[in-house]
VOGU-3710 file (C-alpha; in Angstrom, 3 decimals, decimal comma):
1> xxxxxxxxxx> -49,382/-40,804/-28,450  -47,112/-39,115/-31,613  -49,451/-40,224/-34,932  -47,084/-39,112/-37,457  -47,464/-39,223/-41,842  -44,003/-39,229/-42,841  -43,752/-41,099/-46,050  -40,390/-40,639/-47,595  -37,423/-42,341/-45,765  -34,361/-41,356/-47,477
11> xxxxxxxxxx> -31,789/-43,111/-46,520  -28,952/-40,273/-47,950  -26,515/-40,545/-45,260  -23,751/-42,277/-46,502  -20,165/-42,994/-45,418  -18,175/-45,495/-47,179  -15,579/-45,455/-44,528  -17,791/-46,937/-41,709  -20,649/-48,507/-43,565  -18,533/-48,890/-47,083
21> xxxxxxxxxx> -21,383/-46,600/-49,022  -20,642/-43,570/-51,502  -21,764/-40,196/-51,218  -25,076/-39,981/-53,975  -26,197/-36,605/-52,591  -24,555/-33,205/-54,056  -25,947/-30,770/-51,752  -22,900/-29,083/-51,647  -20,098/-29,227/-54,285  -16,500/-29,470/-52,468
31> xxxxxxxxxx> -13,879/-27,270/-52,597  -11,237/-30,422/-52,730  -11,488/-33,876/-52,475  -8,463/-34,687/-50,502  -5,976/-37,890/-51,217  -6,398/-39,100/-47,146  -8,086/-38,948/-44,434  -8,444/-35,708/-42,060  -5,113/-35,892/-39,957  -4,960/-35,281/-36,493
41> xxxxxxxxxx> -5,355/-32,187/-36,173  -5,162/-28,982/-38,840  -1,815/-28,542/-40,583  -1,475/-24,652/-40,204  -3,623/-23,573/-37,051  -3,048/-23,475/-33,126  -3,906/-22,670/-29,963  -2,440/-20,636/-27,747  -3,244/-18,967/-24,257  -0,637/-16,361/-22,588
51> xxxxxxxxxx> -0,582/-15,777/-19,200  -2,757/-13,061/-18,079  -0,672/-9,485/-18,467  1,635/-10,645/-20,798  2,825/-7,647/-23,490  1,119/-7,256/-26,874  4,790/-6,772/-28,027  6,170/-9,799/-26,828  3,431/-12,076/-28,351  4,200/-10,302/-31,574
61> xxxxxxxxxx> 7,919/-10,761/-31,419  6,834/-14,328/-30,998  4,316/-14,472/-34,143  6,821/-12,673/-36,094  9,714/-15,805/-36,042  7,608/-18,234/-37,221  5,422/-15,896/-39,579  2,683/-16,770/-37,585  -0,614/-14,647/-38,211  -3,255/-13,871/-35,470
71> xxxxxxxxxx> -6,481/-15,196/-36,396  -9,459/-14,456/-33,324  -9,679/-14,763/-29,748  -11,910/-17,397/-28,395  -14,686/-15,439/-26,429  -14,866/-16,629/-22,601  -11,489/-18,243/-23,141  -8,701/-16,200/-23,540  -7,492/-18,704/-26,114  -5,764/-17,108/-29,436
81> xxxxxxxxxx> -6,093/-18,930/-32,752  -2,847/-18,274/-34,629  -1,902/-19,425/-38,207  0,823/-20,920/-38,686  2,753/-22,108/-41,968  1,526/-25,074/-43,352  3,705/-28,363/-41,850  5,064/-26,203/-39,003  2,365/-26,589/-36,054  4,120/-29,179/-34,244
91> xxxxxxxxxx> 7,607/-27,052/-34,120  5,758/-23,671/-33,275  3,891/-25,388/-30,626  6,877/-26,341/-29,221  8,592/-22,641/-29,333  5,367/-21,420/-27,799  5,444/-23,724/-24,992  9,061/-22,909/-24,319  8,368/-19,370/-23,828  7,553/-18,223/-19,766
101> xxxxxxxxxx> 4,184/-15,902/-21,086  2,629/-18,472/-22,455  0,366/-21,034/-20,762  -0,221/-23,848/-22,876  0,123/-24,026/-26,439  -1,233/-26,751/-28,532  -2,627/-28,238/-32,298  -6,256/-27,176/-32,930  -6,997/-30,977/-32,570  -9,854/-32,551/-34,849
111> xxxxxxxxxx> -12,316/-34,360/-33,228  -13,877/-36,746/-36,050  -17,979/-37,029/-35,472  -18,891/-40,600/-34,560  -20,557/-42,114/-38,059  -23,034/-44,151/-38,237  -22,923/-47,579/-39,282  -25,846/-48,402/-41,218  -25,061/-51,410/-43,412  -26,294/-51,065/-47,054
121> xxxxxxxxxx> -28,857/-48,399/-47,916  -32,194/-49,284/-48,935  -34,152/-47,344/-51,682  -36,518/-44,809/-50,266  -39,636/-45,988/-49,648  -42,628/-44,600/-50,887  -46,462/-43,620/-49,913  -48,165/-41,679/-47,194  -49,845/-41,501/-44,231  -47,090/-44,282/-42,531
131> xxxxxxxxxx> -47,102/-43,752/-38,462  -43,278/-44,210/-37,878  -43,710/-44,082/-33,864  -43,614/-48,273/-33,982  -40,206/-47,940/-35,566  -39,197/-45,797/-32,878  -38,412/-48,845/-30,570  -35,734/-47,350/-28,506  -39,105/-44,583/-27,293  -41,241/-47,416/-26,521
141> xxxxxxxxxx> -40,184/-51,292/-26,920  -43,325/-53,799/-26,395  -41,170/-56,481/-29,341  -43,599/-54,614/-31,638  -42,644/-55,265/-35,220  -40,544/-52,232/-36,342  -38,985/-51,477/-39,487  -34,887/-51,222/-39,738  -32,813/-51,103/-43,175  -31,848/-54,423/-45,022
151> xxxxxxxxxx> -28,612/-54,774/-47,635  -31,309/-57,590/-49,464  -34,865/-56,574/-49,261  -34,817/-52,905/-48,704  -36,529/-52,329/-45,445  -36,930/-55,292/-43,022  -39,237/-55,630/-40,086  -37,946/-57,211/-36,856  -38,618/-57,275/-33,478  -36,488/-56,509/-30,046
161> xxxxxxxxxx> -37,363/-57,274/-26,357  -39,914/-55,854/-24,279  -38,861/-52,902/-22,461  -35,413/-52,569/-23,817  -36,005/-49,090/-24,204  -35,999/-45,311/-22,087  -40,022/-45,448/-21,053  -40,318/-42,311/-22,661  -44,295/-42,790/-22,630  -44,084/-43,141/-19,334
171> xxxxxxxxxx> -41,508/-40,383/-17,893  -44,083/-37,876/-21,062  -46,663/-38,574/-18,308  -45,271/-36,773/-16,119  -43,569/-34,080/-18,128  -43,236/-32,699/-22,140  -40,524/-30,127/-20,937  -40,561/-26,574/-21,437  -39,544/-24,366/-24,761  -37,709/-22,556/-22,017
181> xxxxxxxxxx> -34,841/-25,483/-21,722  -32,116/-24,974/-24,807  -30,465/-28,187/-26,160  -27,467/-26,688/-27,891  -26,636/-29,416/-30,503  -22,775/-28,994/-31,458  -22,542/-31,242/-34,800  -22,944/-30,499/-38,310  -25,892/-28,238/-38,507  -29,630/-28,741/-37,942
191> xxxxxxxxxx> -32,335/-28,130/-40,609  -34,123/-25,394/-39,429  -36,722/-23,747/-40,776  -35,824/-19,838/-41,900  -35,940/-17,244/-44,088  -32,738/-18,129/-45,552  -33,805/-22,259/-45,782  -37,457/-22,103/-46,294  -37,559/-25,975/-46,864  -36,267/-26,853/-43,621
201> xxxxxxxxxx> -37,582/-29,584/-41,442  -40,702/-28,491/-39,814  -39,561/-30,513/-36,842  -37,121/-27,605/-36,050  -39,721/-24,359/-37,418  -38,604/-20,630/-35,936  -40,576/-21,929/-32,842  -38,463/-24,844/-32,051  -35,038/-23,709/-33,419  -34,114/-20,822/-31,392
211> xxxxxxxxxx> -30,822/-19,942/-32,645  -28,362/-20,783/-35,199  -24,733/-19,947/-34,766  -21,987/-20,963/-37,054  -18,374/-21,601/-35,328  -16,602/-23,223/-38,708  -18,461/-20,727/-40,643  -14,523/-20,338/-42,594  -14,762/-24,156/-43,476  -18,622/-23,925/-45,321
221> xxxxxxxxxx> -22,089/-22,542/-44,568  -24,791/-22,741/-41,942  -26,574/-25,806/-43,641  -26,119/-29,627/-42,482  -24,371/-30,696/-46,152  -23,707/-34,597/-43,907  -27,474/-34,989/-42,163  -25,510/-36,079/-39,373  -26,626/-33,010/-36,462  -30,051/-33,144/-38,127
231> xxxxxxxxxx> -30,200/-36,800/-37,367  -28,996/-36,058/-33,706  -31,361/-32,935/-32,986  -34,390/-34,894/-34,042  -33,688/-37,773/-31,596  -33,005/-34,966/-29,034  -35,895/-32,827/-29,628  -38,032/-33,078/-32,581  -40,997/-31,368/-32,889  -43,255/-33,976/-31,138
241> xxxxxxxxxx> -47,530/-34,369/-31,484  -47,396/-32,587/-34,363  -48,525/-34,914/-37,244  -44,781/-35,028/-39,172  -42,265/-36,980/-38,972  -40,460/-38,452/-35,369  -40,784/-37,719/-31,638  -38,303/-36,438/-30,024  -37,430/-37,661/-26,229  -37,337/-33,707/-25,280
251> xxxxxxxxxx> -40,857/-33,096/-27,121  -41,677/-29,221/-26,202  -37,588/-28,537/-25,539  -35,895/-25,509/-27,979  -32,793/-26,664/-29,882  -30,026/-24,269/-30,957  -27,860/-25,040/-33,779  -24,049/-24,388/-32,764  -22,481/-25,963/-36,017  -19,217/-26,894/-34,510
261> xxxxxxxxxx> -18,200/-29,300/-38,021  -17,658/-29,134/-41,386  -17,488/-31,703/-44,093  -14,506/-33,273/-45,382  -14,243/-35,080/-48,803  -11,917/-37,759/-49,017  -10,977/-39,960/-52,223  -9,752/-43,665/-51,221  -9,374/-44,520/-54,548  -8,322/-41,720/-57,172
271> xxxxxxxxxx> -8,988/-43,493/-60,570  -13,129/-43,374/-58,617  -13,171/-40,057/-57,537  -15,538/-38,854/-59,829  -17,996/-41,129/-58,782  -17,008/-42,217/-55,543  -15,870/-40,302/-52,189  -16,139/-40,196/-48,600  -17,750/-37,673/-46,720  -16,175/-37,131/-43,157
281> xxxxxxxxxx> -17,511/-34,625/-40,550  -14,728/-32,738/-38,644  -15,006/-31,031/-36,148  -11,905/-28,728/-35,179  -11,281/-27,979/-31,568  -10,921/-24,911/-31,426  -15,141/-24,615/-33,001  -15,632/-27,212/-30,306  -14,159/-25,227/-27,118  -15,786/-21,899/-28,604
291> xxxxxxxxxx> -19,326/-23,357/-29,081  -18,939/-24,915/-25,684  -18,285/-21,790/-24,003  -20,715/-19,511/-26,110  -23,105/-22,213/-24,722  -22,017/-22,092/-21,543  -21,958/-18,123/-21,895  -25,767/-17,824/-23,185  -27,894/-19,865/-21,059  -28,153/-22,737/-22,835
301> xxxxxxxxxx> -29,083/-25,565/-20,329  -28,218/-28,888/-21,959  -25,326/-29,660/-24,936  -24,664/-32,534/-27,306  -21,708/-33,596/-28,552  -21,818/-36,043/-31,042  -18,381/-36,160/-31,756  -14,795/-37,633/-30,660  -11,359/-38,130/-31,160  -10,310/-40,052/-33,873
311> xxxxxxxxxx> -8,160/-40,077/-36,147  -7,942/-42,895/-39,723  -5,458/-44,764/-41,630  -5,855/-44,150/-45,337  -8,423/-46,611/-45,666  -10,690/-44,540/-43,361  -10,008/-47,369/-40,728  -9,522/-45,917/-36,980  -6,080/-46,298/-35,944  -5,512/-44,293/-32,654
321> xxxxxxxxxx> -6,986/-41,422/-30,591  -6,763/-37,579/-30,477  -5,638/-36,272/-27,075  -6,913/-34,253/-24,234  -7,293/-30,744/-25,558  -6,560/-28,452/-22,615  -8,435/-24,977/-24,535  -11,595/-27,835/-25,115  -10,988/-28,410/-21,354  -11,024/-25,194/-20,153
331> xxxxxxxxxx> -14,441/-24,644/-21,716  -15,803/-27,458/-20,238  -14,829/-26,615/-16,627  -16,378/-23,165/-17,517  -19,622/-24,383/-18,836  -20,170/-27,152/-15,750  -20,188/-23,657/-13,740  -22,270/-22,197/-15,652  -25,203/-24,776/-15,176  -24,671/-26,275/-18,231
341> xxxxxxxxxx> -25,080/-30,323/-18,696  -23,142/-32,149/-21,274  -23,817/-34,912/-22,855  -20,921/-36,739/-25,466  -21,203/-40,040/-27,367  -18,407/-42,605/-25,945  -16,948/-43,597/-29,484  -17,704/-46,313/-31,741  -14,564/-48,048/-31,309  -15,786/-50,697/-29,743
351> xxxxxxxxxx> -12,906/-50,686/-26,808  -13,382/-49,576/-23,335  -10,568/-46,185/-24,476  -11,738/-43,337/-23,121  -12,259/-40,383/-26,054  -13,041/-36,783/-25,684  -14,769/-34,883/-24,974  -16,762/-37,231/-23,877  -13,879/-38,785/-21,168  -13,924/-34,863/-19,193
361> xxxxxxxxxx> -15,318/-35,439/-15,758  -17,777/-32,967/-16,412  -19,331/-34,675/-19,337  -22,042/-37,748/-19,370  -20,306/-40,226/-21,357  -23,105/-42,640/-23,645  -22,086/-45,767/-25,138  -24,760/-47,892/-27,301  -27,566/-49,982/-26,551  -29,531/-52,426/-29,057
371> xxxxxxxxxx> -33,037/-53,253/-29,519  -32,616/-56,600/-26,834  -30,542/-53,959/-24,498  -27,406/-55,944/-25,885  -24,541/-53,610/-26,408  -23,578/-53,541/-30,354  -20,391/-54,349/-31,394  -18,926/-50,883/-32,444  -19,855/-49,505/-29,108  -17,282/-48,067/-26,468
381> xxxxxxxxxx> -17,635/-48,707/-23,091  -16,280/-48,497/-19,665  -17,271/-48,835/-16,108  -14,771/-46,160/-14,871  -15,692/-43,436/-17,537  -18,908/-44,316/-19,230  -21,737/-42,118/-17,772  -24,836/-44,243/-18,962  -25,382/-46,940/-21,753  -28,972/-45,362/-24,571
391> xxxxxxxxxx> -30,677/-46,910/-27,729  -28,190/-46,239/-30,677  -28,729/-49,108/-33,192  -31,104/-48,496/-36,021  -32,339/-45,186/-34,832  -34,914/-43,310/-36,837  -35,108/-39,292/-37,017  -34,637/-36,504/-39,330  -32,776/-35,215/-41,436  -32,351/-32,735/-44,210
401> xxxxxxxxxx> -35,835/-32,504/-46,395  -32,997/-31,486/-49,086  -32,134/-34,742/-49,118  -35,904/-36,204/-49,833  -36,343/-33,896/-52,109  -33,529/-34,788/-54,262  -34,536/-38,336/-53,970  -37,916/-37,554/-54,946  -36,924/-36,044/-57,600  -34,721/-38,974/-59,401
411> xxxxxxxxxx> -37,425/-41,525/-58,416  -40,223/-39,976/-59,624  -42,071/-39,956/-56,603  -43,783/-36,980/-53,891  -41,947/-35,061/-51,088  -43,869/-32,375/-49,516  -41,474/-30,391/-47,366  -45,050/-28,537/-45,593  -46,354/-32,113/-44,826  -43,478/-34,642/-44,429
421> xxxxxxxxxx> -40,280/-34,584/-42,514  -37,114/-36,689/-44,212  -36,070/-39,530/-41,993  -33,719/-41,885/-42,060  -31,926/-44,587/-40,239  -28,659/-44,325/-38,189  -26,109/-46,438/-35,856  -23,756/-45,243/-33,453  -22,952/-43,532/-29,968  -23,798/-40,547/-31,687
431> xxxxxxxxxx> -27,438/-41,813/-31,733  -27,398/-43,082/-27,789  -25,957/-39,549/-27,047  -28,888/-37,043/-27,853  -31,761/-39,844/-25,897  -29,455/-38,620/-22,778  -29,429/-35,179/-23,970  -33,465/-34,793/-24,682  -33,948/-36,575/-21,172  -31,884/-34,215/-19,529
441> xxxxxxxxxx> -34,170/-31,556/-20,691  -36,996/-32,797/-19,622  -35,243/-33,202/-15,970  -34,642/-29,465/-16,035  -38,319/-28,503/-16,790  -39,300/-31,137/-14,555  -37,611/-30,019/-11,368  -36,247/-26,748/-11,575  -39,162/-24,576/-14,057  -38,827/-21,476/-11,562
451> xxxxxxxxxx> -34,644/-21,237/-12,260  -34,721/-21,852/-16,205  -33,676/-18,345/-16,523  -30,285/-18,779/-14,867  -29,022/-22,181/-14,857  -25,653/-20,736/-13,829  -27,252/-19,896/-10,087  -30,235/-22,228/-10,096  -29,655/-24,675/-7,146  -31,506/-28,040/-5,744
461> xxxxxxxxxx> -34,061/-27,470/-3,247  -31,321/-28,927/-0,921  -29,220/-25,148/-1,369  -26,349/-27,102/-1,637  -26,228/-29,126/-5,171  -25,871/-26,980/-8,623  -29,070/-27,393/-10,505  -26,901/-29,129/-13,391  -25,318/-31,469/-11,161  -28,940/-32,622/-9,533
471> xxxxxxxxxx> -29,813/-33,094/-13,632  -26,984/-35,516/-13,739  -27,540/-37,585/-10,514  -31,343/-37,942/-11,600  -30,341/-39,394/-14,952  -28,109/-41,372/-13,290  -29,538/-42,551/-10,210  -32,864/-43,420/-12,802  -30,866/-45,413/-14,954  -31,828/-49,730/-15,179
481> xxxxxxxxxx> -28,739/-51,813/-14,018  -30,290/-54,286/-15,602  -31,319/-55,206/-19,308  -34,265/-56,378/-20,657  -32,986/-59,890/-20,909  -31,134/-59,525/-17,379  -28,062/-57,630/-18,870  -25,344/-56,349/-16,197  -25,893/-53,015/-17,571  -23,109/-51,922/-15,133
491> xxxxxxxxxx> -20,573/-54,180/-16,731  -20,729/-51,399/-19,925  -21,287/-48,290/-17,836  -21,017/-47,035/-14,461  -24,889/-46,545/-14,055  -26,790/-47,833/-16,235  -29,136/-47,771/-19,411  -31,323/-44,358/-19,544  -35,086/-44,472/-18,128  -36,565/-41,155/-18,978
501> xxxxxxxxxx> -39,394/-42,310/-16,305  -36,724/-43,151/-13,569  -34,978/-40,179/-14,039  -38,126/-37,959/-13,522  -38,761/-40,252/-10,750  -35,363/-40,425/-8,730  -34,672/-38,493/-6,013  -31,194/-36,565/-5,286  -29,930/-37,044/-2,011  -28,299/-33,790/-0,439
511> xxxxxxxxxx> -24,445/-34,250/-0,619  -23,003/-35,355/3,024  -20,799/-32,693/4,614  -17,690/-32,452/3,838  -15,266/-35,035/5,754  -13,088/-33,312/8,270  -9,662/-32,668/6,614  -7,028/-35,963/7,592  -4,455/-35,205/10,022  -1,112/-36,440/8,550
521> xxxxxxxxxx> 1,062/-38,213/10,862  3,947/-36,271/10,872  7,758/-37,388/9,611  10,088/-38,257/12,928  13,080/-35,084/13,462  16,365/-36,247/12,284  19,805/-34,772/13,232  19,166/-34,939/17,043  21,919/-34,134/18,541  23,393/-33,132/22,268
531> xxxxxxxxxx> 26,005/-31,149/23,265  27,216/-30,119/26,693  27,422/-26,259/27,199  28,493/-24,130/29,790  25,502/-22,571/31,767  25,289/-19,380/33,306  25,471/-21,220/36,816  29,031/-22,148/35,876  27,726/-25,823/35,477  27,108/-27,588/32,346
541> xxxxxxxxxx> 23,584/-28,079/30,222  22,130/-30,308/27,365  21,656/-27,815/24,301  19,376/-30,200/21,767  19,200/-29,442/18,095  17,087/-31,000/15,704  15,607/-30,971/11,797  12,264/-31,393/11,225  9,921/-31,942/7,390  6,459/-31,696/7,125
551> xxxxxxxxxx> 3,770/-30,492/9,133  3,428/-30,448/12,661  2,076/-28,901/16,061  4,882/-29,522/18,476  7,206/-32,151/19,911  7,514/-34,797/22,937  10,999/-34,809/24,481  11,888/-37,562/27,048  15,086/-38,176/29,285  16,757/-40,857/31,155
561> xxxxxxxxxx> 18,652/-41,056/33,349  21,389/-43,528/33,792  23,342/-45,377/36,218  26,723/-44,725/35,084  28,308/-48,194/36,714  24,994/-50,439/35,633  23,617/-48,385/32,588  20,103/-48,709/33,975  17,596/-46,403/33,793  17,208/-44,668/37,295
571> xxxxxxxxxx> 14,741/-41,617/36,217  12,278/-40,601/33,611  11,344/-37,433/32,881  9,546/-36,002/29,587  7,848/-32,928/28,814  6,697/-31,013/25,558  7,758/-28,362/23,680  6,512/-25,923/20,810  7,084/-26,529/17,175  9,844/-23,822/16,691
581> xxxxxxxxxx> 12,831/-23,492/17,306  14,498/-26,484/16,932  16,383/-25,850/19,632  15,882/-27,020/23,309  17,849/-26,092/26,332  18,100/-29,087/29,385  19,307/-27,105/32,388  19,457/-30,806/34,214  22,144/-31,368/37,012  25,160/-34,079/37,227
591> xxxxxxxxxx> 24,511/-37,349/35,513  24,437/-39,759/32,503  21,999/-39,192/30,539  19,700/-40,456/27,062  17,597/-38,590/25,048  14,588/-39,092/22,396  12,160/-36,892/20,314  8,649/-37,280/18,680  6,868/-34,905/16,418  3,088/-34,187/16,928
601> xxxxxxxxxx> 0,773/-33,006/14,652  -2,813/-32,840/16,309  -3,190/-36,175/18,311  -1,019/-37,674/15,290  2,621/-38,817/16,602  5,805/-39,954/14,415  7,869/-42,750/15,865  10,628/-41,741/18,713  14,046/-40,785/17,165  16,670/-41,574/20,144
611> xxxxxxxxxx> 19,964/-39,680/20,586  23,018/-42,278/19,326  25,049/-42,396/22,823  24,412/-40,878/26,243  25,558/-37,362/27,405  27,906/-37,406/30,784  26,776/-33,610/32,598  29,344/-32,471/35,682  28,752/-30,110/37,791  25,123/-29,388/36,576
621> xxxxxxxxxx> 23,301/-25,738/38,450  20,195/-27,162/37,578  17,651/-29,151/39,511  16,623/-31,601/36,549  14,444/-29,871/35,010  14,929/-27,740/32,207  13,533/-24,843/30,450  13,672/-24,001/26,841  16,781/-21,612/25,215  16,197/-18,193/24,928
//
């Protein structure tokens, strides 16, 4: 089991728009505190894709009437970033969109990271040699007293229900994963360990953290200023066994840190901005769909994306959604190919409103689970869209050791960044998210260690199921319907609450073949109609014409014949008859006669169209029969 010495909880992450707490920790002085929320989506940026061919001159011609400036191509995508004057992104879109080269055009849409809501912070504790694995309740829940922040006292301990949690313990007996599996953690930064941050977490050393790529690098720096990826990488894949700080569900997984968000500083009240302001992570689209697709593009074999689509009233309130980003899109269809499997939080909006990314069918949608598997108020859900339900209330896990050491330093007490990992408490989908994320890891050591190499190829041992769908069905088909206190777990989600063991446990059944394709019964001809032509006998024939929609094989003609002082039918005779022309020739002899015609498609037939009055043929060369026109 994971004996860990952590002393110092800080609890620095604070946003006074979900949890009504300022921002105490100046790790990074801002470049503006801004007078309102983050809009929608940035005021002087979009995205634009042409269609494939199109003339460098005519995409200039189209930059230069709106004094738009070319900013980068999206690697992988084919998607342009363009500046565009400040206030104008909603008219150039539209021009754009008008134009015949151009695919789609659209806003580089903000997706806002799902906060936490953590209630008031408690002080940082202080001493050493605490063994924080207890706390960890959504790892292993026996209703062992764990600690959880209080507004009143501080730190409080409480306890759940037994085995509302993911049986890590349990599915770690059977496998700790392989360095070889890359979570790619798209959020705020992680605190790795390096050269150029040599008091990073030693949860994430060079050993853990493989890679660090910055994709908003024009916003700020590499470094997690918010805590919030930090938070989210520890819960995903923490250094685990090591004697510091948390465990992390993917224990010996690697994590790459694709900062895909930036921080936003927001005033709500202008006569307090000096001492008070809200810190909002924002996460731009366009960094989204590139990370996604560099991802997708380097082997990376699980992402997380703690992030959605919302968008605040000027008290940092939610008050609608972001929309469907087709370039974000595009990169998720591209990274499902490539092997990759995504994991998204659900939202914290507490509504079963489907958000993105996480609402792409190629992503696993996670809503929120407490510590009695109830589902917390600010938690989305959804049958029809949400993936799996995962532990995100009071979740503790790392983040920044800048942050403990700052507190340390005010309260006069020890932080040791070579001994002690900074942890705090967080609340949100963003929390459930990264248990899904770490569990799909291990699934990919677990059952496909010989194809780690090339996720993009790697197939079940069925040859028929993509390794990365086989991930998903085993975290899915391993998921509890059921709560620990009898919870329809399926009333939230369409599969359930995580179970790291039952996922490394389920089996995936091979796909059944493909149904045969359904043979459409086919639309009845229209415009039949008869007319009496000379023959070459010197007698008279029935030419039939007809129309015909829609598919088909061929066509049914029958004919009566008539008594022409009764009007009964003396004679049947019917025959068929290819699908083209649309033409028949009835070389029949003297008579009254009626027609109909069916369509056929396969052993599909429409209803019989009849002819609207009988034909009257003299003097007929034929026999009765009749033979098709030439």
């Amino acid at each position: 089991m994971h004996h860990l010495t952590t002393l110092i909880v800080a609890l620095v992450m604070l946003f006074p728009f979900a949890a009504g707490h300022a921002q105490a920790l100046p790790l990074r002085v801002p470049d503006q505190i801004h007078a309102s929320p983050p809009p929608a989506f940035a005021s002087d940026r979009i995205l634009v894709k042409f269609k494939p061919g199109s003339a460098a001159a005519e995409m200039a011609s189209l930059a230069r009437q709106g004094h738009d400036r070319h900013l980068r191509t999206i690697p992988g995508l084919d998607v342009h970033v363009i500046q565009v004057p400040a206030g104008t992104v909603l008219e150039r879109v539209a021009v754009y969109q008008r134009n015949p080269n151009v695919i789609f055009a659209e806003p580089d849409f903000y997706r806002v990271l799902i906060e936490p809501n953590e209630g008031t912070d408690p002080p940082p504790p202080s001493g050493t040699g605490n063994d924080h694995f207890s706390d960890q309740w959504a790892l292993n829940n026996t209703a062992q007293l764990h600690a959880i922040p209080d507004p009143v006292t501080g730190i409080a301990e409480v306890r759940g229900s037994q085995d509302a949690d993911i049986d890590a313990p349990e599915g770690w007996d059977i496998s700790t994963g392989s360095a070889n599996v890359k979570i790619g953690i798209l959020d705020t930064g992680v605190d790795c360990r390096s050269a150029s941050n040599p008091v990073g977490s030693l949860e994430f050393d060079a050993g853990k953290c493989v890679e660090q790529v910055n994709f908003v690098a024009a916003e700020e720096g590499l470094l997690d200023f918010i805590g919030h990826g930090t938070h989210v990488a520890g819960i995903a894949a923490a250094a685990t066994d090591n004697g510091i700080g948390v465990a992390g569900v993917g224990w010996n997984s690697s994590v790459g840190n694709l900062k895909t968000c930036f921080q936003y500083y927001y005033c709500p009240y202008p006569e307090l901005c000096e001492y008070y302001t809200v810190i909002i992570g924002v996460c731009p689209v366009s960094a989204s769909a590139e990370a996604i697709q560099y991802a997708a593009d380097n082997g990376y074999h699980v992402i997380n994306m703690s992030y959605a689509s919302d968008e605040f009233d000027v008290n940092g309130d939610p008050v609608s959604y972001g929309q469907y980003s087709q370039a974000e899109a595009d990169a998720v269809a591209n990274a499902w190919d490539a092997g990759v499997v995504m994991v998204a939080a659900a939202g914290n909006e507490g509504t079963n409103t489907p958000l993105y990314p996480a609402a792409y069918p190629q992503v696993i949608a996670v809503g929120a689970t407490d510590h009695d598997d109830n589902i917390p108020d600010f938690s989305s859900f959804g049958s029809s869209w949400v993936s799996l339900m995962a532990p995100g209330e009071y979740i503790l896990s790392t983040v920044p050791n800048e942050f403990c050491i700052f507190y340390a330093d005010i309260l006069g007490v020890e932080f040791d960044p070579e001994s002690d990992a900074c942890l705090d408490w967080y609340s949100g989908t963003s929390m459930a998210s990264p248990h899904v994320a770490g569990a799909a890891a291990l699934v990919w050591a677990h059952f496909f260690s010989a194809s780690l190499t090339d996720p993009g190829n790697c197939m079940d041992t069925n040859g028929v199921t993509p390794c990365n769908q086989a991930v998903r069905q085993h975290l899915e088909g391993g998921a509890d319907t059921a709560g620990a206190l009898g919870q329809n777990m399926l009333a939230w989600s369409m599969n359930g609450r995580l179970n790291l063991h039952g996922a490394l446990m389920a089996s995936v059944e091979p796909p059944p073949p493909p149904p045969p394709p359904p043979v459409v019964v086919p639309l009845s001809p229209s415009l039949l109609v008869a007319t009496v032509v000379p023959d070459s006998a010197g007698g008279e024939s029935v030419e039939l014409t007809w129309e015909q929609d829609g598919l088909i094989t061929g066509f049914d003609i029958e004919r009566d014949k008539l008594n022409t002082k009764r009007g009964t039918v003396t004679g049947t005779a019917s025959w068929a008859v290819a699908p083209s022309p649309l033409a028949y020739a009835d070389d029949v002899g003297s008579g009254r006669y009626l027609y109909r015609i069916r369509a056929r498609n396969g052993d599909e037939v429409s209803a019989w169209v009849e002819l609207a009055g009988y034909v009257d043929v003299t003097d007929g060369g034929g026999k009765g029969g009749g033979k098709p026109k030439k």
